[in-house]
N, CA, C and O atoms as a DFTB+ gen file, in Angstrom:
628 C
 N C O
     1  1     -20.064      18.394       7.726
     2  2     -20.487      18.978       6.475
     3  2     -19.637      18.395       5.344
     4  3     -18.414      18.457       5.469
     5  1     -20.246      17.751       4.090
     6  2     -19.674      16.865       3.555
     7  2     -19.281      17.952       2.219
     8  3     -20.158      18.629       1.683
     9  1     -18.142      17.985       1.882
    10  2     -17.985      18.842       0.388
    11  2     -17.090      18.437      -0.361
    12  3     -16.058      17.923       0.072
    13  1     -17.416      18.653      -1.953
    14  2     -16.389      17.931      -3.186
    15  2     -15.212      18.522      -2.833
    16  3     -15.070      19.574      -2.209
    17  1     -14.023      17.480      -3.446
    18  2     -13.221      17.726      -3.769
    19  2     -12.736      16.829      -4.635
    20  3     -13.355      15.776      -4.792
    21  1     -11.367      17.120      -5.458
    22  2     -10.541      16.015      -6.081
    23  2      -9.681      15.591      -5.373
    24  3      -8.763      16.176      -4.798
    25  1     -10.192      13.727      -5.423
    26  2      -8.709      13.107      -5.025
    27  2      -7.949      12.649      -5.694
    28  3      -8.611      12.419      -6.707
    29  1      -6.704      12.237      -5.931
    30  2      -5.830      11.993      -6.848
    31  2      -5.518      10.842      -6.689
    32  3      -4.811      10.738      -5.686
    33  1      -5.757       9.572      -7.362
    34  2      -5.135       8.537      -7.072
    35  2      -5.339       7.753      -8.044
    36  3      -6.399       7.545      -8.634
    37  1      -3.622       7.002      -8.343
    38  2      -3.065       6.123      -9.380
    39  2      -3.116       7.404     -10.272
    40  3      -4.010       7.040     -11.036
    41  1      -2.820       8.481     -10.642
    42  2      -2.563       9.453     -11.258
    43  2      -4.099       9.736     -12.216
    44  3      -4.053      10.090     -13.394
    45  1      -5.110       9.556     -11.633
    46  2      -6.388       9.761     -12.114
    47  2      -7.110      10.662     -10.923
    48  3      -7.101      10.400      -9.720
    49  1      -7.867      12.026     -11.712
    50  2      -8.585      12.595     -10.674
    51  2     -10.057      12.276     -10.511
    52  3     -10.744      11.982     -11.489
    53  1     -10.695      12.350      -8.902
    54  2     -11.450      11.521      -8.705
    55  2     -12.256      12.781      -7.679
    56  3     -11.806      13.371      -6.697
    57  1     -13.614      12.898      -8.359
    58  2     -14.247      13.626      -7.506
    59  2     -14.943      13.046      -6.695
    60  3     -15.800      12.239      -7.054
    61  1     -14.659      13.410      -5.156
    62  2     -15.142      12.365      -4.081
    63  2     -15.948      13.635      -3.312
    64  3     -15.726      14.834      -3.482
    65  1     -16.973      13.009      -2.393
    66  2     -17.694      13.570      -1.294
    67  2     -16.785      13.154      -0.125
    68  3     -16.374      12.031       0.166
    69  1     -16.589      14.252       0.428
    70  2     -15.566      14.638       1.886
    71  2     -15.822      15.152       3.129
    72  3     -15.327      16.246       3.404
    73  1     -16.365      14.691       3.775
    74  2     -16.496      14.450       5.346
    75  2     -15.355      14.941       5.815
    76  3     -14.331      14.480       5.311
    77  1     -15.192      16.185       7.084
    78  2     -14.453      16.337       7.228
    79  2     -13.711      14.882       8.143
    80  3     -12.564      14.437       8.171
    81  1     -14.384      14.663       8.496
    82  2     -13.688      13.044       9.494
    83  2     -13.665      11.537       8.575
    84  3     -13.509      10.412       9.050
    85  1     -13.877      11.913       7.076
    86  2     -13.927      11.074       6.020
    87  2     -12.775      10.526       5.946
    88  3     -11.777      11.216       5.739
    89  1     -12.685       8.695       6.160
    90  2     -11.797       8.794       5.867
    91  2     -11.029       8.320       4.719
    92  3     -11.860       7.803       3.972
    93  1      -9.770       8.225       4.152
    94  2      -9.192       7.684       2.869
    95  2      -9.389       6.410       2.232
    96  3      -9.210       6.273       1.022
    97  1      -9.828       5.269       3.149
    98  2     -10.044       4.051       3.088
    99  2     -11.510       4.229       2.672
   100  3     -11.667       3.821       1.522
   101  1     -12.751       4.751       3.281
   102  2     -13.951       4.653       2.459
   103  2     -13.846       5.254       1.202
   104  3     -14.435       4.773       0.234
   105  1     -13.077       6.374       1.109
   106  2     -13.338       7.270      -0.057
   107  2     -12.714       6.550      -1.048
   108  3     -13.174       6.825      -2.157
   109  1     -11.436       5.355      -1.063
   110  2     -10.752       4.348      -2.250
   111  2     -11.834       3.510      -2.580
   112  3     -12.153       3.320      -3.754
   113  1     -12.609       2.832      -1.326
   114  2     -13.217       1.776      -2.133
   115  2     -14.787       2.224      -2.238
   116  3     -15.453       1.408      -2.876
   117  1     -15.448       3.245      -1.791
   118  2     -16.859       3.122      -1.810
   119  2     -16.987       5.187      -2.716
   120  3     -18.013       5.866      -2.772
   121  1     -15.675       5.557      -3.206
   122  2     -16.507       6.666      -3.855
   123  2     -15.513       6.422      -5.208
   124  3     -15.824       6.901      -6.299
   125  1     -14.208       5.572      -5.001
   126  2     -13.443       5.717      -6.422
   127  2     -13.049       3.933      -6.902
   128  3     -12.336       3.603      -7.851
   129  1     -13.725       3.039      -5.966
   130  2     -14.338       1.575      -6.748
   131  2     -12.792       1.101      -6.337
   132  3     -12.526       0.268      -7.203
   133  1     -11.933       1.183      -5.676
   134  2     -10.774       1.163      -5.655
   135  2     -10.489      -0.220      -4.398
   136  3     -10.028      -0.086      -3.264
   137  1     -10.869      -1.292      -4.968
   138  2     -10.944      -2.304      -3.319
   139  2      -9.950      -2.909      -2.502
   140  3     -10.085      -3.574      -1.475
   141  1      -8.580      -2.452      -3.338
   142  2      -7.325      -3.054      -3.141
   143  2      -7.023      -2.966      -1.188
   144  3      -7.020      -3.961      -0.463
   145  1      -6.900      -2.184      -0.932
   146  2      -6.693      -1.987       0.312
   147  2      -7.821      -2.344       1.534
   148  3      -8.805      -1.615       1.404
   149  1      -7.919      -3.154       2.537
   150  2      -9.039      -3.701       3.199
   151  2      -8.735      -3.298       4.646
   152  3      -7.646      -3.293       5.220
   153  1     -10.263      -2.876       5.222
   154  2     -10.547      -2.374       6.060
   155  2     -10.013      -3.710       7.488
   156  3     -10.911      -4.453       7.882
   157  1      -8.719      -3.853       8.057
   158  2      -8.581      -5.344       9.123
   159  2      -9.191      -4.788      10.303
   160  3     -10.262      -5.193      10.753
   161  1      -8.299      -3.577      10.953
   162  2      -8.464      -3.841      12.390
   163  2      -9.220      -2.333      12.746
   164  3      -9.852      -2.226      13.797
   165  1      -9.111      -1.226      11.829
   166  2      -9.326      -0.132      11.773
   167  2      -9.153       0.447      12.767
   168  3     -10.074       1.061      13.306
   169  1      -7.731       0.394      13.344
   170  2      -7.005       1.350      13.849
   171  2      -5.551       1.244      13.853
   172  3      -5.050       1.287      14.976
   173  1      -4.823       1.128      12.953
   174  2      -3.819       1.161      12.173
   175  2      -2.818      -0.083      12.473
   176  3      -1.712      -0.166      11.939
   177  1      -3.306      -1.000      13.348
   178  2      -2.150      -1.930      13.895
   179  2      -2.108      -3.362      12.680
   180  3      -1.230      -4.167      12.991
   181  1      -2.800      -3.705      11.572
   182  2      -2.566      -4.515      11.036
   183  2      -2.209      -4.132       9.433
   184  3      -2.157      -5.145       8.736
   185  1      -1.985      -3.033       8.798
   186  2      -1.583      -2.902       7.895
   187  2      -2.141      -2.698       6.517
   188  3      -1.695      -2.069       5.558
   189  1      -3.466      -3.543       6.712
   190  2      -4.314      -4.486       5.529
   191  2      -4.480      -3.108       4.902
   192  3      -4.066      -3.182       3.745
   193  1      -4.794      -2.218       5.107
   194  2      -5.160      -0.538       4.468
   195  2      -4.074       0.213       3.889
   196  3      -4.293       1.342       3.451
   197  1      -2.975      -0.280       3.845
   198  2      -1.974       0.550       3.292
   199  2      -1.681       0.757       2.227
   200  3      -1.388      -0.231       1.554
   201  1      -1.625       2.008       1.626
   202  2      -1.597       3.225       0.667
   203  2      -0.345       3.635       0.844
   204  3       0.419       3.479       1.797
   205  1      -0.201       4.241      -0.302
   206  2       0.744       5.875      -0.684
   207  2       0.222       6.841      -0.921
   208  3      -0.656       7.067      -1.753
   209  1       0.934       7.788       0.102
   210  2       0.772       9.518      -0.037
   211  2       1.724       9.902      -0.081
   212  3       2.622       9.836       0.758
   213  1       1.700      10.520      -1.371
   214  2       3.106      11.045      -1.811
   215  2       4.453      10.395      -1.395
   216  3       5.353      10.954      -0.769
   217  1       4.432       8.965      -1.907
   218  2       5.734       7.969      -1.638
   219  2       5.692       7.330      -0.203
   220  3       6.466       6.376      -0.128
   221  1       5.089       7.558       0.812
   222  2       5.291       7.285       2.057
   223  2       4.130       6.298       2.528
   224  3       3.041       6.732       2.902
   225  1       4.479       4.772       2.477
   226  2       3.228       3.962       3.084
   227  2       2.254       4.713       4.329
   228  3       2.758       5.473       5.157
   229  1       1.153       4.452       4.314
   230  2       0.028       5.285       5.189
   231  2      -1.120       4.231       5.382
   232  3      -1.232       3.313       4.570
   233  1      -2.168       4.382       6.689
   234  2      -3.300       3.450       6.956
   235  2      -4.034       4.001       6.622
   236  3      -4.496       4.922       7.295
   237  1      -4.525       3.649       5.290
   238  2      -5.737       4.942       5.318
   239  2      -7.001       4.816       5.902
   240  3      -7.970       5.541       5.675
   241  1      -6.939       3.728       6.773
   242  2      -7.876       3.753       7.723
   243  2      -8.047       4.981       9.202
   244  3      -8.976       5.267       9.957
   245  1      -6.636       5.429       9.060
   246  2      -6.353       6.314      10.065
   247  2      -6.283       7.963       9.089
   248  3      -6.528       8.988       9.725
   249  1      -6.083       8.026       8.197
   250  2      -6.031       8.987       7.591
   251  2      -7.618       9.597       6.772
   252  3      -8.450       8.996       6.093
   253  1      -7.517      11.168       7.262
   254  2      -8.707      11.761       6.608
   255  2      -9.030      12.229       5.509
   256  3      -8.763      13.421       5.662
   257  1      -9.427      12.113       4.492
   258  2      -9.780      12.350       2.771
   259  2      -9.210      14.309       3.013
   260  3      -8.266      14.816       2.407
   261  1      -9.724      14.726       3.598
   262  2      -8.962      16.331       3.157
   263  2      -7.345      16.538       3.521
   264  3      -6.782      17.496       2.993
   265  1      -6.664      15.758       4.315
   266  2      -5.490      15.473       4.195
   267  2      -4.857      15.329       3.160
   268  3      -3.671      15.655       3.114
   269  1      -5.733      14.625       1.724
   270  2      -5.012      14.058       0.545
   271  2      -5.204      15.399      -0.300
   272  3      -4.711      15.317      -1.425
   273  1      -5.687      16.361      -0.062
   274  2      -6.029      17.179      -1.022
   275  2      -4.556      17.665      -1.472
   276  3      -3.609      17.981      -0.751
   277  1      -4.654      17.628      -2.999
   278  2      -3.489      18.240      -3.519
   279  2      -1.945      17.482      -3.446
   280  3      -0.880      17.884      -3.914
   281  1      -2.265      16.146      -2.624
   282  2      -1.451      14.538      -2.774
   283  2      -1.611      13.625      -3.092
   284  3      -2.713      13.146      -2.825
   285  1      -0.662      12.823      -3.839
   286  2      -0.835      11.822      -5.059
   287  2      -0.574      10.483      -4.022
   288  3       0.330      10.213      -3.231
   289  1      -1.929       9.729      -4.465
   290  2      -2.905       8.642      -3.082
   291  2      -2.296       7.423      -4.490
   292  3      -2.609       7.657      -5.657
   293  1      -1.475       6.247      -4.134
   294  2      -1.081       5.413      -4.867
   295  2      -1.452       3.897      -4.124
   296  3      -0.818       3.419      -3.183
   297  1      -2.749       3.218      -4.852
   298  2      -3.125       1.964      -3.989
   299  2      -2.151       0.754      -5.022
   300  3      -1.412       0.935      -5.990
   301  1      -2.622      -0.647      -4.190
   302  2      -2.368      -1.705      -4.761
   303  2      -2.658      -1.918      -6.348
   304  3      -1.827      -2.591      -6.958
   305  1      -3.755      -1.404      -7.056
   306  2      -4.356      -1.314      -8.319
   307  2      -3.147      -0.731      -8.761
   308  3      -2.422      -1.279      -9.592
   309  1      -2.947       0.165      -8.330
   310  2      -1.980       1.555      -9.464
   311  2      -0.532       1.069      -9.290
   312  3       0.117       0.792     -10.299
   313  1      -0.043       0.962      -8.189
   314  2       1.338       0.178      -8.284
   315  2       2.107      -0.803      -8.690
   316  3       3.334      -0.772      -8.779
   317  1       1.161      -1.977      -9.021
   318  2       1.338      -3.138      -9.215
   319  2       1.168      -3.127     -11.363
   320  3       1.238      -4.039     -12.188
   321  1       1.028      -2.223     -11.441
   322  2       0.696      -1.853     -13.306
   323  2       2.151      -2.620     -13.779
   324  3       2.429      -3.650     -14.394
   325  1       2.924      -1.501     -13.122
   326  2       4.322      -1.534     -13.770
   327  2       5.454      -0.807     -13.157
   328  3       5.323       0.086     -12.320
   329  1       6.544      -1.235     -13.617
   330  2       7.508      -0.511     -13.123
   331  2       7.505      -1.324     -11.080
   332  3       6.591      -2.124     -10.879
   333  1       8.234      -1.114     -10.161
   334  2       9.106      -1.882      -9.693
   335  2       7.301      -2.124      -8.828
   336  3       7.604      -3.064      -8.093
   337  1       6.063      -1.904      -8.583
   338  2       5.379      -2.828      -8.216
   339  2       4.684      -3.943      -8.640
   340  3       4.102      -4.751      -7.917
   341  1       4.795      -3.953     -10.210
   342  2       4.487      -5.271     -11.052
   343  2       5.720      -5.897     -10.450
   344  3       5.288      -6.508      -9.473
   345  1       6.812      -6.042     -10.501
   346  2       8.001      -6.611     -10.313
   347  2       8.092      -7.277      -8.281
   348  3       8.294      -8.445      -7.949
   349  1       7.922      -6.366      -7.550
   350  2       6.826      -6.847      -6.295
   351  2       6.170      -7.857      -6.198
   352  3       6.311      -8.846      -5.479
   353  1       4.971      -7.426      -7.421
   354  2       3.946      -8.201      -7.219
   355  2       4.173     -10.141      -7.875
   356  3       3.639     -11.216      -7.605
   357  1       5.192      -9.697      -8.751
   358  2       5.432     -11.112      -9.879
   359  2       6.427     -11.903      -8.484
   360  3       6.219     -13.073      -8.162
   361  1       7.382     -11.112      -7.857
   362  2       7.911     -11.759      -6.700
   363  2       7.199     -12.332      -5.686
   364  3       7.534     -13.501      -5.490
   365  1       5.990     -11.757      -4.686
   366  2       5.457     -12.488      -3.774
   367  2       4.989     -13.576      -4.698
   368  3       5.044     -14.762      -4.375
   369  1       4.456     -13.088      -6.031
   370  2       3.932     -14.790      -6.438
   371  2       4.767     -16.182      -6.691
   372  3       4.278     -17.309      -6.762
   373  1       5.910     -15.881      -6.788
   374  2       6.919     -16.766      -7.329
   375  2       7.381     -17.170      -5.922
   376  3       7.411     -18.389      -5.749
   377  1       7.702     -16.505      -5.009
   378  2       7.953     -16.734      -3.348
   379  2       6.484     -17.928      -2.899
   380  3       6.742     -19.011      -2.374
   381  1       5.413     -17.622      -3.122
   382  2       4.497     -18.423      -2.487
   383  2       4.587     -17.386      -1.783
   384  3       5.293     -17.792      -0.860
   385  1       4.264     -15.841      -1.476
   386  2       4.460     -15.048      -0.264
   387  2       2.573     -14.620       0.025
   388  3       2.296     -13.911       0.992
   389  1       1.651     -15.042      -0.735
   390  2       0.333     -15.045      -0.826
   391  2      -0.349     -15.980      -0.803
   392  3      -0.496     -16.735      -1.765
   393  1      -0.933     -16.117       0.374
   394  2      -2.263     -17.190       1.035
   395  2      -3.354     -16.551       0.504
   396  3      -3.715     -16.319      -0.649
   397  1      -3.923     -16.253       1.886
   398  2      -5.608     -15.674       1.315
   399  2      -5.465     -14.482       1.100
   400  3      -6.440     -13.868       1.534
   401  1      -4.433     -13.582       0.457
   402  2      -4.262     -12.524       0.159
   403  2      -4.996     -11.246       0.579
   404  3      -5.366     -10.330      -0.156
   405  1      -5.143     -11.374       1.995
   406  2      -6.109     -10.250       2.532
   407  2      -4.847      -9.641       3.079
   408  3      -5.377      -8.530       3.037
   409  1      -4.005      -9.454       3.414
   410  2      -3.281      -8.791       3.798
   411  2      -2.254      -8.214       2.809
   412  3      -1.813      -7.107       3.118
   413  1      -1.771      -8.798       1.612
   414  2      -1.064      -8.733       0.747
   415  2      -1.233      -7.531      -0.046
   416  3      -0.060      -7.234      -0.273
   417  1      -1.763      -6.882      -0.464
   418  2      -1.956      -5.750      -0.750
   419  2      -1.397      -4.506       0.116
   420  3      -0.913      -3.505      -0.414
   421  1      -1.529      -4.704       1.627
   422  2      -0.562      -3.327       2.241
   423  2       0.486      -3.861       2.526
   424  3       1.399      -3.137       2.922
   425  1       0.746      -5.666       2.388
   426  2       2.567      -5.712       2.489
   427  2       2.859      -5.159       0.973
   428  3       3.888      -4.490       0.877
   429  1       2.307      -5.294       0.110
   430  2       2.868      -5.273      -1.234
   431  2       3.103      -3.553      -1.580
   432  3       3.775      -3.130      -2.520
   433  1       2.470      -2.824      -0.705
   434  2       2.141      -1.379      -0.906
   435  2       3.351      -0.855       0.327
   436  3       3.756       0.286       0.101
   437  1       3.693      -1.225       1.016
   438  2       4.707      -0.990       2.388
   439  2       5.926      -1.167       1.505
   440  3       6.605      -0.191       1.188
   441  1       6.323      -2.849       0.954
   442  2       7.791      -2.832      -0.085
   443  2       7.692      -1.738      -0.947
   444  3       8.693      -1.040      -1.110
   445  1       6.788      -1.508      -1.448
   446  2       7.016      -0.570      -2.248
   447  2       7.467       1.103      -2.477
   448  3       7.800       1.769      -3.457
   449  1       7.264       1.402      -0.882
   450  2       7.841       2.235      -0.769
   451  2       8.580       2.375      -0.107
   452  3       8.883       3.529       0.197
   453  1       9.317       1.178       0.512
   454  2      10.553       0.877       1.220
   455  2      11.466       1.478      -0.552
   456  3      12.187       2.427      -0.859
   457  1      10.854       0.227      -1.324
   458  2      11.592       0.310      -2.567
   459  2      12.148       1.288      -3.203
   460  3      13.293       1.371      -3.648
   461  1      11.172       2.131      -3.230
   462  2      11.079       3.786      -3.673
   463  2      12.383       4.805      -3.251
   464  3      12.950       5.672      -3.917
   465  1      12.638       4.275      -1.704
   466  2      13.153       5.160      -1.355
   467  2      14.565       4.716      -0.983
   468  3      15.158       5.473      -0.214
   469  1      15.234       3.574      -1.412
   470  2      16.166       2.913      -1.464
   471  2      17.067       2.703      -2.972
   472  3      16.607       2.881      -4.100
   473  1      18.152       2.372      -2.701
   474  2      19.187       2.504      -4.135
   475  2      19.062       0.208      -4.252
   476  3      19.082      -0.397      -3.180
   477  1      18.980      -0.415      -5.274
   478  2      19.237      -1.423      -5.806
   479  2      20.056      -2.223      -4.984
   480  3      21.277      -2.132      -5.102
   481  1      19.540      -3.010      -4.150
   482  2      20.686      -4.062      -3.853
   483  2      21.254      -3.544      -2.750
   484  3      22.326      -4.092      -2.494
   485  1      20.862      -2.486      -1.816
   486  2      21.088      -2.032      -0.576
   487  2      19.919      -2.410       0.476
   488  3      20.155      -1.957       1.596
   489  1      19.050      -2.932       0.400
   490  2      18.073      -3.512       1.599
   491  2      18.299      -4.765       2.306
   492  3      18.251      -5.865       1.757
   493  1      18.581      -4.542       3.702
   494  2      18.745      -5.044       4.878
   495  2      17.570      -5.944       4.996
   496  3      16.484      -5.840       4.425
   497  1      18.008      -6.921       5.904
   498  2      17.053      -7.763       6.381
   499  2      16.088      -6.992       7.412
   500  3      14.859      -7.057       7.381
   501  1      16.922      -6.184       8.414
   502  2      16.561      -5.155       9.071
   503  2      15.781      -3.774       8.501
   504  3      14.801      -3.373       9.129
   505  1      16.197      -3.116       7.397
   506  2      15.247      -2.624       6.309
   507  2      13.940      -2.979       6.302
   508  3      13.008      -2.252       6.646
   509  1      13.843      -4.449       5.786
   510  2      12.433      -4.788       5.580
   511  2      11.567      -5.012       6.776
   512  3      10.407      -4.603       6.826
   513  1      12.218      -5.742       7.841
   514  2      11.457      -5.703       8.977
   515  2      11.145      -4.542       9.571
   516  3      10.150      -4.526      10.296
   517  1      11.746      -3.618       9.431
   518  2      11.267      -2.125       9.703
   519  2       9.976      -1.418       9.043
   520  3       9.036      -0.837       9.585
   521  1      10.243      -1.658       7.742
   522  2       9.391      -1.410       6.849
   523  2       8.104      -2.022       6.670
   524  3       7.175      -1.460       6.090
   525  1       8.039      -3.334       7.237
   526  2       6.705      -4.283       7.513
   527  2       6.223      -4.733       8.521
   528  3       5.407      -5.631       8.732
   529  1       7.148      -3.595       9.572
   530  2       6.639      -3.634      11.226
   531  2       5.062      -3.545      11.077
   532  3       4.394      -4.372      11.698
   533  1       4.543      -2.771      10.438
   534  2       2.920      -2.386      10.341
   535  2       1.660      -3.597       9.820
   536  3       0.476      -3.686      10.147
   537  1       2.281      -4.217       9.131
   538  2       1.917      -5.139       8.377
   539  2       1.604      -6.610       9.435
   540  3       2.432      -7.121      10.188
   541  1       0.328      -7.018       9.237
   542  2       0.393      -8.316      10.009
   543  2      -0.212      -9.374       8.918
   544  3      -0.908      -9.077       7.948
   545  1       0.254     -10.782       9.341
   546  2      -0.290     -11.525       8.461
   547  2      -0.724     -13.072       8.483
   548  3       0.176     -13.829       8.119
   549  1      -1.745     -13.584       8.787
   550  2      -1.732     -14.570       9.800
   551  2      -1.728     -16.122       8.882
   552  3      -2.307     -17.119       9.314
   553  1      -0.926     -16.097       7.490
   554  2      -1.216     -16.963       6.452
   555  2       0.134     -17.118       6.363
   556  3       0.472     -18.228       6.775
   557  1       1.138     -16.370       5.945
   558  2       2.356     -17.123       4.958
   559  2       3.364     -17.227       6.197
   560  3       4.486     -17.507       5.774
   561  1       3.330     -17.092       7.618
   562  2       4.527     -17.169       8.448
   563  2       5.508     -16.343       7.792
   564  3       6.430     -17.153       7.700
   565  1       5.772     -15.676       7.469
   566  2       6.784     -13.962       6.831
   567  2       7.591     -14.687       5.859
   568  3       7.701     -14.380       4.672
   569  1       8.286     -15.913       6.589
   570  2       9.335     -15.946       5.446
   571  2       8.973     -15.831       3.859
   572  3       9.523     -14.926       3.233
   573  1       8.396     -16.391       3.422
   574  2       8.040     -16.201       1.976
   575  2       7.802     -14.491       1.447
   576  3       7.855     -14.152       0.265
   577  1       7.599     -13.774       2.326
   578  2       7.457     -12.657       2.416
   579  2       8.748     -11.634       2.517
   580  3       8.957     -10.640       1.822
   581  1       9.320     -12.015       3.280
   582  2      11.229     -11.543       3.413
   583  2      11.745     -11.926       2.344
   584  3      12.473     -11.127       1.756
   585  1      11.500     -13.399       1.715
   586  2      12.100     -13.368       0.426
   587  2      12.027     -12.463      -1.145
   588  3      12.785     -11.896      -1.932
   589  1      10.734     -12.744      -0.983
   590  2      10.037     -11.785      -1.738
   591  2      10.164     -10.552      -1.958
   592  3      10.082     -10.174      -3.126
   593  1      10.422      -9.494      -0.789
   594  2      11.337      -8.428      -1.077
   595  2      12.468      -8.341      -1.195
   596  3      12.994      -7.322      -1.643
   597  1      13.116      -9.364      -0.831
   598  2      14.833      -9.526      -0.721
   599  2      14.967      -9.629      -2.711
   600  3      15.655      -9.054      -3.554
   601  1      14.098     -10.486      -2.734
   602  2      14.027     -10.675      -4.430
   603  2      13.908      -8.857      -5.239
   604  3      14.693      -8.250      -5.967
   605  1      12.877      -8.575      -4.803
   606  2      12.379      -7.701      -5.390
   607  2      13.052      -5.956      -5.011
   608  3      12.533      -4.853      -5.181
   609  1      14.378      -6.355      -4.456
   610  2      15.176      -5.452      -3.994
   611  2      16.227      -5.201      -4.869
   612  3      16.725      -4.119      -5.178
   613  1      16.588      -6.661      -5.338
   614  2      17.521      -6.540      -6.139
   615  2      17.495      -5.818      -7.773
   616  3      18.400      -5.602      -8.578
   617  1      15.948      -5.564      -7.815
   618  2      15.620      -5.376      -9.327
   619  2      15.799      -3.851      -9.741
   620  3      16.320      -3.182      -8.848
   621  1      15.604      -3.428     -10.450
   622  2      16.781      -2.142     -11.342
   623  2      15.677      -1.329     -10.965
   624  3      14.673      -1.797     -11.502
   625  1      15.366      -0.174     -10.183
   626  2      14.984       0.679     -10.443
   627  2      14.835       2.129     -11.409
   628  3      13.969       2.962     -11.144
């Protein structure tokens, strides 16, 4: 039984149709136009879908639209504006850390809330590989990608 609700995302409310088995990934790109995040393996092992709910990277391929109710849903579009995911995003480009950029969007959405939740100039090499365990990517071979947050670690929150 499908019923409205508001979803919240990039700090805009968004009245979506909700399935209870609906999940977050159709409801970004096919009820709020939102295409940043891509449907890879759809069952959480490659990353390509990754979102923020309430600060914490998520697949929203695995996650259900009434889950988000009343949590702030932050994609690739909304992060990358300003503030430390423009700064992300200006890094993988300067790294060369983006091929065919199908995956780049949930690495870029994963640093970012590695980022979030870290102090300036304290992220581990080990950090990030933790943090982009989820993430697969069959274009840049990582390094350009490790740099890229290593870069984008150092920047002032």
């Amino acid at each position: 039984m499908t019923k409205r609700m508001t979803l919240r995302v990039n700090n805009t409310d968004y009245d979506v149709a909700a399935a209870p088995d609906g999940l977050l990934l159709d409801a970004l790109r096919y009820e709020c136009g939102l295409t940043g995040a891509k449907l890879g393996c759809g069952t959480g092992d490659c990353g390509a879908c990754t979102v923020t709910v309430d600060g914490e990277a998520v697949n929203s391929c695995l996650m259900y639209v009434p889950e988000c109710e009343g949590k702030s849903v932050i994609t690739v579009e909304g992060a990358t504006t300003n503030g430390i995911g423009a700064v992300v995003a200006a890094e993988f480009l300067k790294a060369d850390a983006v091929q065919c950029g199908f995956c780049t969007p949930g690495i870029v959405m994963s640093t970012c809330a590695l980022l979030a939740r870290t102090e300036p100039g304290t992220v581990t090499d080990k950090d990030i590989k933790e943090a982009l365990a989820g993430n697969l990517c069959r274009c840049t071979g990582y390094l350009p990608i490790l740099e890229a947050v290593r870069r984008s670690s150092e920047a002032p929150r």
